[in-house]
C-alpha positions, 0 to 999 in steps of 0.5 A: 091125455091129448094135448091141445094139437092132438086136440085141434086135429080131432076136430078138424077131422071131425069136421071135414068127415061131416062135409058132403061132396055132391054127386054134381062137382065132377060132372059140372067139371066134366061139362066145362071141360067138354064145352072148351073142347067144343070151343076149340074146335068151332075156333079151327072150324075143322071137326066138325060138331063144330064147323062144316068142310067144304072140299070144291072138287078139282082142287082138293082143297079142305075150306074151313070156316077161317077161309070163308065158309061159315061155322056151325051153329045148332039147329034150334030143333033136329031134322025132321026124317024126309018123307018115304023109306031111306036107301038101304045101307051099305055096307063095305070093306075097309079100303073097298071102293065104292061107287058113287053114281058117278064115273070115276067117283068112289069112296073108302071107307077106313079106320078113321077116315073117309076119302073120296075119289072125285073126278075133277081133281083125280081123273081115272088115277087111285087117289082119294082125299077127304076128312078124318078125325081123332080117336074118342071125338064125337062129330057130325060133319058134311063136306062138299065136293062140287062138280065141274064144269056145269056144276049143276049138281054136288056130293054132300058127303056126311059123316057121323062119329059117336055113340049109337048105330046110324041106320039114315042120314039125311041133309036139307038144302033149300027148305028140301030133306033128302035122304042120303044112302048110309054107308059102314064098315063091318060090325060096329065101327063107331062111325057111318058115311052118307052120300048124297048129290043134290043141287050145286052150291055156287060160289059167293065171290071166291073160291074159298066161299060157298053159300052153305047158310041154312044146309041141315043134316042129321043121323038116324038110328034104327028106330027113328031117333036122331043121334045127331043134327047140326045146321050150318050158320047163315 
């Protein structure tokens, strides 16, 4: 015979075995989650779905969105694909110099870094520098390089981290969509560059600030979808 305790907790059982736990909880959770790391990174303005970097060429120095260049803000619909065929992708080794177009500019590709040799900060020397990212991190980003003296024209260096495979890039400039030519490793590596040299950003007042308001930049696939488009704030 059950006294009243053994009573209570048969009933209690009973109860919570009745509840049913919808299939939204964890990914309503999920969701929050992913919004406060997004959060972060557009506050640090370093990785970049969540801000661009500008890297001015001849300092090799990374201008973030603390240091004057704005933030990323969605694009209120993707980039549209500019007219006529993409480049040919490229397709390299890891640690493989690849030209640029330009004399002593080339690009790395590695692990989980792009680095750029750009002429004005590394002359004829070995070095490279640019962005990398942490493992897992789903990301579009472009960065600068401008190119001294003239500086009629600059590298928009784009990088795409995530699922899909990119087959194009592109970046807008001026109301303008180029394509950029896609470069990768072997295989599937998660990641792709794109590369492409357009007008020159010019300088706002400092060094530290480049009038990037209004630049758009997308990733493809093989079939025309778009894996990623950011525009960056103006």
């Amino acid at each position: 015979m059950m006294d009243t305790e053994d009573m209570v907790r048969g009933a209690l059982r009973e109860e919570a075995d009745g509840l049913a736990v919808g299939d939204w909880s964890a990914g309503t959770v999920q969701v929050h989650v992913r919004r406060q790391r997004r959060g972060r990174r557009v506050a640090l303005g370093v990785s970049a779905v969540a801000a661009a970097l500008v890297v001015v060429g001849g300092t090799g120095a990374v201008l973030s969105a603390r240091d004057g260049v704005r933030a990323v803000a969605p694009a209120s619909q993707p980039l549209s694909a500019p007219a006529g065929p993409a480049p040919e992708a490229v397709v390299v080794e890891p640690g493989q110099q690849l030209p640029l177009g330009r004399e002593n500019w080339w690009m790395q590709l590695k692990d989980q870094e792009i680095c750029i040799h750009d002429e004005p900060a590394y002359k004829t020397g070995p070095g490279c520098g640019g962005y990398s990212w942490a493992a897992g991190s789903t990301e579009i980003t472009m960065q600068y390089y401008g190119s001294p003296p003239q500086n009629r024209e600059g590298l928009y260096n784009l990088v795409y981290k995530g699922p899909g495979r990119v087959a194009a890039m592109a970046v807008e400039v001026d109301g303008q969509a180029h394509w950029a030519t896609v470069a990768s490793l072997p295989g599937s590596p998660g990641f792709a560059s794109g590369f492409y040299w357009g007008p020159a950003l010019k300088e706002s007042g400092t060094p530290s600030e480049y009038p990037s308001g209004g630049i758009r930049f997308a990733a493809y696939d093989a079939e025309g979808k778009v894996l990623a488009s950011r525009t960056l704030a103006p």
